[in-house]
N, C-alpha and C positions, 0 to 999 in steps of 0.2 A: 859583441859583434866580432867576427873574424876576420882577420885583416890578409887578404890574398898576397903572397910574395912574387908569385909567376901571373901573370896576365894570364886571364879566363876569358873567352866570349860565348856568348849565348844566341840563340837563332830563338825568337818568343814570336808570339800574336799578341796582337792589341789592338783595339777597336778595331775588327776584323783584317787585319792585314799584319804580314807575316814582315818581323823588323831584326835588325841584327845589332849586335851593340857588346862593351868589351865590360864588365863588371867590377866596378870601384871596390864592393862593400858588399856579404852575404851574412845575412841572418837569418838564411831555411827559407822564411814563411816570404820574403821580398829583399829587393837586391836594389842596391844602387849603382846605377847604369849610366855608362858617356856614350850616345850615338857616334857614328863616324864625324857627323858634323862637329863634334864634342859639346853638345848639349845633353845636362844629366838629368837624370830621372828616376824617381822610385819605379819598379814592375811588382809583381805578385810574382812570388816562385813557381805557383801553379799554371804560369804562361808560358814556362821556358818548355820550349819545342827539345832542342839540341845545345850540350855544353861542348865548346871547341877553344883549345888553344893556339890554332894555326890552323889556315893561315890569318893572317893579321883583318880587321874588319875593312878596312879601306879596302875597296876593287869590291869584297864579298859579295855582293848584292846583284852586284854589275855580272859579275862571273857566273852566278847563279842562276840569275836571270835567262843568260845567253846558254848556258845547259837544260835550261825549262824548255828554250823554245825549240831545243832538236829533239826533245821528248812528242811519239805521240800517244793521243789520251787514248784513242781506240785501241794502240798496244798495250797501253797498260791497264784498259779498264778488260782485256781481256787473259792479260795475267794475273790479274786482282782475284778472280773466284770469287765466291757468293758470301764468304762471311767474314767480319768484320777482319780490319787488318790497323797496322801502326804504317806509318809513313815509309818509315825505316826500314822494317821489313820486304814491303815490297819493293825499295830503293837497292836491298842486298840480292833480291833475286832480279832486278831487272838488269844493273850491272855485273853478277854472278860475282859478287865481291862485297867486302867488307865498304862499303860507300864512302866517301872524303865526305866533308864535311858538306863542300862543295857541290855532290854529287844528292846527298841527302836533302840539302836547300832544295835543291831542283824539282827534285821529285817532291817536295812536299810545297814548293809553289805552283805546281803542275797541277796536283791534286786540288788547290784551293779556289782555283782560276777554272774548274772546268764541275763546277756545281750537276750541269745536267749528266755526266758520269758517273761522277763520285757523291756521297752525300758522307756530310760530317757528321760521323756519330760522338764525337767528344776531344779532347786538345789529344792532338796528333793522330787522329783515329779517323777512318772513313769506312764506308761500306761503297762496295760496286752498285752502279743503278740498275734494279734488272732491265733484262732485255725490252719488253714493249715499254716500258716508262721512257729507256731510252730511245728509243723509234721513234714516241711520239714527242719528246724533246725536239728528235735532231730534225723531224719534221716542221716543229713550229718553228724552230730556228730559221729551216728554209725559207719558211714562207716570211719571216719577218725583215729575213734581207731581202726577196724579192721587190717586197711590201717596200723597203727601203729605195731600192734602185725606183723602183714605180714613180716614186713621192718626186724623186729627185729628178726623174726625167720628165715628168710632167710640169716641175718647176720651175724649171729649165723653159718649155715651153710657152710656159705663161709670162716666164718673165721676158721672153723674146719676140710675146704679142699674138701669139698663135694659142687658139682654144685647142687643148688635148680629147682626143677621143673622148675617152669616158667624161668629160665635162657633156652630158646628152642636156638636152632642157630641162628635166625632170632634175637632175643636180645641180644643175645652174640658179633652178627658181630656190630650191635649197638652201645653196650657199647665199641668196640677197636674203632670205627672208628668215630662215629658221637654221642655220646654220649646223650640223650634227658634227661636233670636233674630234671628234673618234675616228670619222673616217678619210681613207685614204684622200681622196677631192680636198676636203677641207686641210690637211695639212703640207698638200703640196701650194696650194693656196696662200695660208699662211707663210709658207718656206718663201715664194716669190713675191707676196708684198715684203718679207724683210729686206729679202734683194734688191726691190725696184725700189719701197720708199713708198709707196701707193696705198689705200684703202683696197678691202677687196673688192669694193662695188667700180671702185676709177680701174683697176686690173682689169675685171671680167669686161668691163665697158670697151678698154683697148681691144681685149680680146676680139671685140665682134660679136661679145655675147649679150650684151644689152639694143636689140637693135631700134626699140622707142625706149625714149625716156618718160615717154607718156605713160605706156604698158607696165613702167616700172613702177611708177607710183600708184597707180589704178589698180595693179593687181597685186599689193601689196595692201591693200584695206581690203581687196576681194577676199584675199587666203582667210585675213581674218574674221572677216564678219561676214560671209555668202561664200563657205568653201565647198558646198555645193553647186554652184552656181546663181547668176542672178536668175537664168529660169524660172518656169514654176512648175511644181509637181502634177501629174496628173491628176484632176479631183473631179467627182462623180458631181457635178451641180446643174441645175439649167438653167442658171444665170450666164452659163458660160458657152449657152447657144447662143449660135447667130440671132444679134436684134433687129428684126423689119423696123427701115426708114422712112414710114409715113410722111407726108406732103404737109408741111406745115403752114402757116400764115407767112404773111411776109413781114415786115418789121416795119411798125408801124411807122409813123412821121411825123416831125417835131411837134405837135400837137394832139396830146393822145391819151389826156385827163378825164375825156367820158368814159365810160366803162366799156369794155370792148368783152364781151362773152367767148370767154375762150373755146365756149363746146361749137364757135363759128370755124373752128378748125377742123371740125369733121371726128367724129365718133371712130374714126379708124385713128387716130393716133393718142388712143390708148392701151396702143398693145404694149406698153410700158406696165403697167399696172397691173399685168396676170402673173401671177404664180411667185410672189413676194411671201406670202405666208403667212405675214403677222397683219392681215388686214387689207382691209382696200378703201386708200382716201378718197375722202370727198373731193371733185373738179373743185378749184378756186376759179373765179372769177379775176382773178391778177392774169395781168400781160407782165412778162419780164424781163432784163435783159441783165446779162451781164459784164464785167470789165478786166479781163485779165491783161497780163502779158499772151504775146503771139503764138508763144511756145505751150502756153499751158493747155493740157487734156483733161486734167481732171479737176473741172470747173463745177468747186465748192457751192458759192453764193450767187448770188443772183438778185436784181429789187424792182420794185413794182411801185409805181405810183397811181392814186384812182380817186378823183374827185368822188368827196360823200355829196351825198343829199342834202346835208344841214351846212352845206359851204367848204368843210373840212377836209382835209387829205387822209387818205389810206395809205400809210407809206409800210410797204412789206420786205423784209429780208428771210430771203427764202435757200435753207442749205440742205444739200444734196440728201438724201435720206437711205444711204447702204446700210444702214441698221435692219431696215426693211427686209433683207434679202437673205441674211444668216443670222444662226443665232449663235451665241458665246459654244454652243458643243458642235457648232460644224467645219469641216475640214478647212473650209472659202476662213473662217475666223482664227483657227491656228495658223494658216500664211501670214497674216497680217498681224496675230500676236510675236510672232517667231521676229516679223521684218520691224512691225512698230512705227516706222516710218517713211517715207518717198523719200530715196537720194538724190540732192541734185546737185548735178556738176555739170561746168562750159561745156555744152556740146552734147549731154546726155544727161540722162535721168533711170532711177531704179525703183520702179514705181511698187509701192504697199501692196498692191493691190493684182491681178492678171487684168491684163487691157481689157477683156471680154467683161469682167465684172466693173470696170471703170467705166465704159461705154456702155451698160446698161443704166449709171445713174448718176455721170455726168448730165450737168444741166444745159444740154447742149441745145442750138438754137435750131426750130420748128418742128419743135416737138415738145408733147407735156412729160412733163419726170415729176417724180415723187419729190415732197422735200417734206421738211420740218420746215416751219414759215413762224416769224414773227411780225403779228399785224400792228401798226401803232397810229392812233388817231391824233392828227396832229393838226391844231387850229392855223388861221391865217398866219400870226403871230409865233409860231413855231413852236408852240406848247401842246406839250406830251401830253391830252386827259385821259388815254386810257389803250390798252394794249391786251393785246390777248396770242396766246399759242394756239396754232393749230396744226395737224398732219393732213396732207392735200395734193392734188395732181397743179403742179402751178405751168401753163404753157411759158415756153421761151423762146421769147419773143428773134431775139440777139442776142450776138455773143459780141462786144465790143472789144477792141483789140488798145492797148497802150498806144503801141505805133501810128494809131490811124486817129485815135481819138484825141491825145495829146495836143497834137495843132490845134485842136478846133474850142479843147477844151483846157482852157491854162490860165495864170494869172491875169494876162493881158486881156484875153477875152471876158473873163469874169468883169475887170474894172466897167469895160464900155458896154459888156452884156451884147455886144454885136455878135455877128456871125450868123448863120444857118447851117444848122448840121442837126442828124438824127438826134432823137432821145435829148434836144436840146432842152428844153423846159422843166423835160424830169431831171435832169441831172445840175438845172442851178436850182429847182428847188431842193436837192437830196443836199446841195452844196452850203446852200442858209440852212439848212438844217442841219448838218455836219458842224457846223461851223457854231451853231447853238448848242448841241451836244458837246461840245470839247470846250464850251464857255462853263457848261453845268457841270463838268468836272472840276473845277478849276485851272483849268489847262489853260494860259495866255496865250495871245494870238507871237507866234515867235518864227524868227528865220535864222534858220541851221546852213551853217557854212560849210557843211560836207555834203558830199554827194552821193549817189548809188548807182553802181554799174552794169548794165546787163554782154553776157556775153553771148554772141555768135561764133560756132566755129563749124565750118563748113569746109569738107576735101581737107582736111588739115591747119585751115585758113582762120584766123582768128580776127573777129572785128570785135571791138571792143566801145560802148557807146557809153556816154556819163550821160547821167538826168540827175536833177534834183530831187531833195525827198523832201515830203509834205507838201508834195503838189496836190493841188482842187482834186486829181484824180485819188492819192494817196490818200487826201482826205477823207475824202467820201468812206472809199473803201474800208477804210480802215476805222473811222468813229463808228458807222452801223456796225464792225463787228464786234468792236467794243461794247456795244450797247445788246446785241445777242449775246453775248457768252455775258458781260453780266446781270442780264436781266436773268437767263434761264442758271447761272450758279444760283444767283438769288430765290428761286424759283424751287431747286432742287432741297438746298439747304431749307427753305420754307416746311418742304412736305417732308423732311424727312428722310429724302432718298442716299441713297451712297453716291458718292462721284468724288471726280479726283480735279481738285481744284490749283487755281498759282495763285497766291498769296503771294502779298511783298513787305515786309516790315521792317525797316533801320536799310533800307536799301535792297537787300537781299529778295530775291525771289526764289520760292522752291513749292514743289508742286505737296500738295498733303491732302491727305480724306478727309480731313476738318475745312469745313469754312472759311471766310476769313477778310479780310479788306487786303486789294492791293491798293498800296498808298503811292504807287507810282502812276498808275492810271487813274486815282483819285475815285478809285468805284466801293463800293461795302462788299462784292464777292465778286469772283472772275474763274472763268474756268474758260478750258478751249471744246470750245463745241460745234467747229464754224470750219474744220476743213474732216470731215468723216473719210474723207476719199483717200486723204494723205497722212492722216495721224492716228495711229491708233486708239488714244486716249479720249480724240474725239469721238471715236466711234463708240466705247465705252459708252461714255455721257449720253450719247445720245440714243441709244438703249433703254437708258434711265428716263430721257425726260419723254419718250414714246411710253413709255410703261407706267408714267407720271399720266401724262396727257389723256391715254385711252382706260386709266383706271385699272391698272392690271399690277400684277407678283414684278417687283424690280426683279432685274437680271442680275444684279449684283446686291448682296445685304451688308449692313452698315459694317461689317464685322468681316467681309469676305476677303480672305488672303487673296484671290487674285487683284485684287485692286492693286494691294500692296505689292507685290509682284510685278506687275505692271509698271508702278511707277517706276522703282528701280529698274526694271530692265529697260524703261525709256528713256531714264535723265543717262545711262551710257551710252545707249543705240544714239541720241540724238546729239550729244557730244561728239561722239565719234563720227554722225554723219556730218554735223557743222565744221569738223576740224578737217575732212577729206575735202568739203564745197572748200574749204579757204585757202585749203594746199595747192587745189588743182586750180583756182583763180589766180594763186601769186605765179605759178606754172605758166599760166598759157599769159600774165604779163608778161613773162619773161621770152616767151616766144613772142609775144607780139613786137619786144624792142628787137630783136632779131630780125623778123619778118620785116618789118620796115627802118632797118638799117638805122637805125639810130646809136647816134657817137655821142650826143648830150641832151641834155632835157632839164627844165625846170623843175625845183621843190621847191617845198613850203618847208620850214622846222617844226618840226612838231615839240623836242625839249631834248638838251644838250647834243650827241649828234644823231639821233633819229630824224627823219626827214620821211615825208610823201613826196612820191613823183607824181607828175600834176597828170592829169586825167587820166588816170591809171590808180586801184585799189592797192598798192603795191606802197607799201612801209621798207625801209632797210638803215641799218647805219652807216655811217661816213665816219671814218677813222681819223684822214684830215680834216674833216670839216671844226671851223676856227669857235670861236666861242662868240657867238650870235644870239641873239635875244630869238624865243619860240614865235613860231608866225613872220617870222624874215624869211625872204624869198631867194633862194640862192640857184648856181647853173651846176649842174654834176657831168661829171665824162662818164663816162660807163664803158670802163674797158676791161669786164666780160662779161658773160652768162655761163652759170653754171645749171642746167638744166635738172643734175640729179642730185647735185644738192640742194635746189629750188634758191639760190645766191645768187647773187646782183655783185660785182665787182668793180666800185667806183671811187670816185676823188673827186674831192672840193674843185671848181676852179674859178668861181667869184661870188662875191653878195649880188644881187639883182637890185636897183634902183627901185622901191615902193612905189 
């Protein structure tokens, strides 16, 4: 190695920037180097730019620097010329002089620092950019400061509470839901939550740009699952003509076990019954009525009671029959495969189906509709000998309402069997019969200390009702459906047919094309076949068991991928529709504590600090809440509401006395 006597320094690049440093130690191929800072270091020979011995490296950089920046690039990318050149060279003809060291710096940090100019063709070597490369450089440059200033003035805006122009609605819905980070909106965005400290949904909300919070969660499951609209497309059907509302019977009167011949309703209210397609049922002889909620239109079921001749009861449950009206290739059956299911939420509903085709075979009262009916012969004793299916025009008689029927029909009144109200007689025998069914399950007679909520919300106004579940009326309801879906899975799986059944075994339930016993319901098969109006799957099945019943080709074969199909796009659609009903239910609680001023409310604990607010479906945690045994009743403050992040904001303030 050769050991320098006179101090040398070098002008080198390294990891792309241009460094200055005075040279310990040279051995040709690398040199050992003290920065100004005098930290040393090996370089490669093949980096060194410039060898200078004065001036000293202290200031160098600084000096160099400050002669770069009264260099301009445009003068010198147009004394540069078209082929390739050394730093140096053109540093000797830009100052018409042999260059200082100083002078060479400059120009060769000038050159490094201005890429859309110059480009590097190798250590100390550049070429000029041609002309249009450069244009459109020095264009994009412009627009990226513009682009710049934009971000920043808009950011500015946002963070001062004011929505910017170009925030239009159409970018607005963007930035809550699907956010595109590329553009200009979104990073001025971003810039002013850093500034404010905010979420972009609590910014845009200051803004003025969320003006419901209701709108915000509502059309944030629209984009995703109905980004066309909930509408419905136009489609070529004449189910989707106007249906004549014949003069029906009137409902009958608590005693109404003789047989009542429904064709006493007059031969004009069967204009239900033309141009279905796949047939035309036979009139039943059932009168029937049914029990929903107030709110409901697309009234599935329906039941009939009818003293036999040999002593016995005819007890009929009878569901809506839109299978009738399309078949799996028409356009009415791709809406309803595409939707899968009726949305419901407080205050609205997004129904499977077009109204016109619900109102053709809803089972609505004083008139006969179509159904799929299961008849069952049931002795004094409440023993099942014998049952049969049939497709049939069944008149409906009434539509019974929760609200109205409730009073009259409930625990209370069952004990003493008092009262007088319609469909009294049928509905305490539907009720020992109910009540025999869920014994032959093995189901025990039991009381659930939760409740079920229904919501009203009207002009914006939310009223909010608790009832209990597994009331007489629940009963009813719900043991005969049990006993349709699984007599007719039974039924299906017997002949052979394809259907998509819910199995439950080790707890789990999940829907499969095999057979199966739910062991939760205590049944040997179960399938849903008992709301066609509102499920898709039901309408599947019940395809099947028309195609069963009338002896004809299933619509669907044991082997048919739309099944499978089906089920999976239902077990998400119906996910997704149960997780928007329970968003916009803990929502419009929260508007309800708002709505009537409420500063405290009782819970119950449910386990460490989760808690229920009491007549309200509404779960949250308490952070102070102290360490209390689950099912202790405490008092909460609630001091806030956060509407869009659907948050309860409260604190402990005592145990309640048991």
């Amino acid at each position: 190695m050769n050991q320098l006597h006179n101090q040398m320094n070098i002008l080198y690049e390294e990891d792309g920037a241009i460094k200055v440093a005075s040279i310990m130690a040279d051995n040709n191929t690398s040199l050992q180097v003290e920065t100004p800072h005098g930290k040393r270091a090996k370089i490669k020979g093949a980096n060194v730019l410039l060898r200078f011995d004065s001036p000293p490296i202290a200031g160098f950089m600084d000096a160099a620097e400050t002669a770069a920046g009264e260099l301009d690039p445009i003068f010198l990318w147009e004394c540069s010329g078209q082929e390739e050149f050394m730093f140096a060279d053109l540093a000797r003809e830009y100052y018409g002089h042999a260059p200082s060291p100083v002078e060479a710096a400059a120009v060769v940090l000038k050159l490094h620092t201005a890429p859309m100019y110059f480009y590097k063709k190798g250590k100390g070597r550049y070429k000029a950019a041609p002309e249009e490369n450069l244009k459109a450089a020095l264009a994009s440059e412009e627009k990226k400061r513009k682009q710049a200033e934009q971000i920043a003035s808009n950011a500015a805006e946002l963070a001062a509470g004011n929505l910017p122009g170009a925030f239009t609605p159409a970018v607005v819905e963007s930035m809550l839901y699907a956010p595109d980070k590329n553009t200009l909106e979104y990073k001025a965005l971003d810039k002013a939550c850093a500034e404010t400290g905010l979420s972009p949904v609590k910014l845009l909300e200051k803004c003025g740009a969320i003006p419901s919070s209701h709108d915000f969660h509502l059309n944030r499951f629209l984009r995703e699952h109905f980004p066309e609209g909930t509408g419905f497309p136009e489609v070529a059907n004449p189910l989707l003509n106007p249906l004549p509302h014949p003069q029906g019977v009137s409902p009958p009167g608590s005693r109404c076990f003789a047989a009542t011949s429904a064709r006493q309703a007059g031969e004009e209210a069967n204009v239900e019954s033309a141009g279905f397609g796949l047939g035309d049922p036979a009139h039943s002889d059932a009168v029937a009525f049914s029990i929903d909620d107030a709110a409901t239109t697309e009234i599935d079921d329906a039941f009939s009671v009818k003293r036999m001749d040999n002593g016995n009861w005819r007890i009929g449950v009878h569901i809506a029959a839109p299978a009738l009206g399309f078949s799996p290739d028409d356009s009415l059956n791709e809406i309803a495969a595409r939707r899968l299911s009726t949305v419901y939420m407080p205050g609205q509903k997004i129904t499977m189906l077009p109204d016109a085709v619900v109102e053709r075979f809803t089972l609505a009262a004083g008139r006969r509709c179509p159904a799929l009916s299961l008849y069952m012969e049931v002795t004094p004793g409440l023993e099942v000998v014998g049952q049969e299916s049939a497709l049939d025009h069944v008149e409906i008689a009434a539509n019974l309402r929760h609200d109205t029927l409730e009073p009259l029909f409930n625990e209370a009144t069952l004990a003493s069997r008092a009262g007088d109200y319609a469909w009294k007689d049928e509905l305490l025998l539907l009720w020992d019969f109910a009540t025999k069914l869920k014994e032959g399950r093995g189901k025990a007679e039991s009381r659930q200390n939760f409740a079920d909520y229904n919501f009203t919300v009207v002009d914006d106004r939310v009223v909010i009702t608790e009832r209990s579940r597994d009331t007489p009326i629940d009963r009813v309801v719900s043991e005969l459906m049990i006993r349709v879906n699984s007599s007719w899975g039974k039924a299906l799986a017997e002949a052979d047919f394809a259907a998509i059944y819910r199995n439950q075994e080790g707890g789990k339930v999940r829907m499969s094309v095999a057979p199966g016993a739910h062991q939760g319901l205590g049944v040997t098969h179960y399938m849903w076949a008992s709301s066609p109006l509102r499920r898709y799957v039901d309408l599947i099945n019940q395809r099947q068991l028309i195609a069963h019943l009338e002896d004809k080709p299933a619509a669907y074969g044991n082997r048919d991928e739309r099944l499978l199909i089906t089920m999976r796009d239902f077990e998400l659609a119906y996910e997704a529709y149960g997780n928007i009903q329970d968003q916009m239910e803990r929502y419009w609680c929260l508007r309800w504590l708002q709505q009537e001023q409420i500063s405290e409310i009782g819970a119950v604990v449910i386990k460490e600090n989760l808690i229920k607010l009491d007549h309200l479906p509404y779960f949250t945690r308490v952070p102070s809440l102290p360490e209390v045994a689950p099912g202790s009743r405490v008092s909460i403050e609630i001091s806030g509401v956060d509407l869009l992040d659907v948050a309860l904001h409260c604190k402990f303030l005592h145990k309640q006395e048991q």
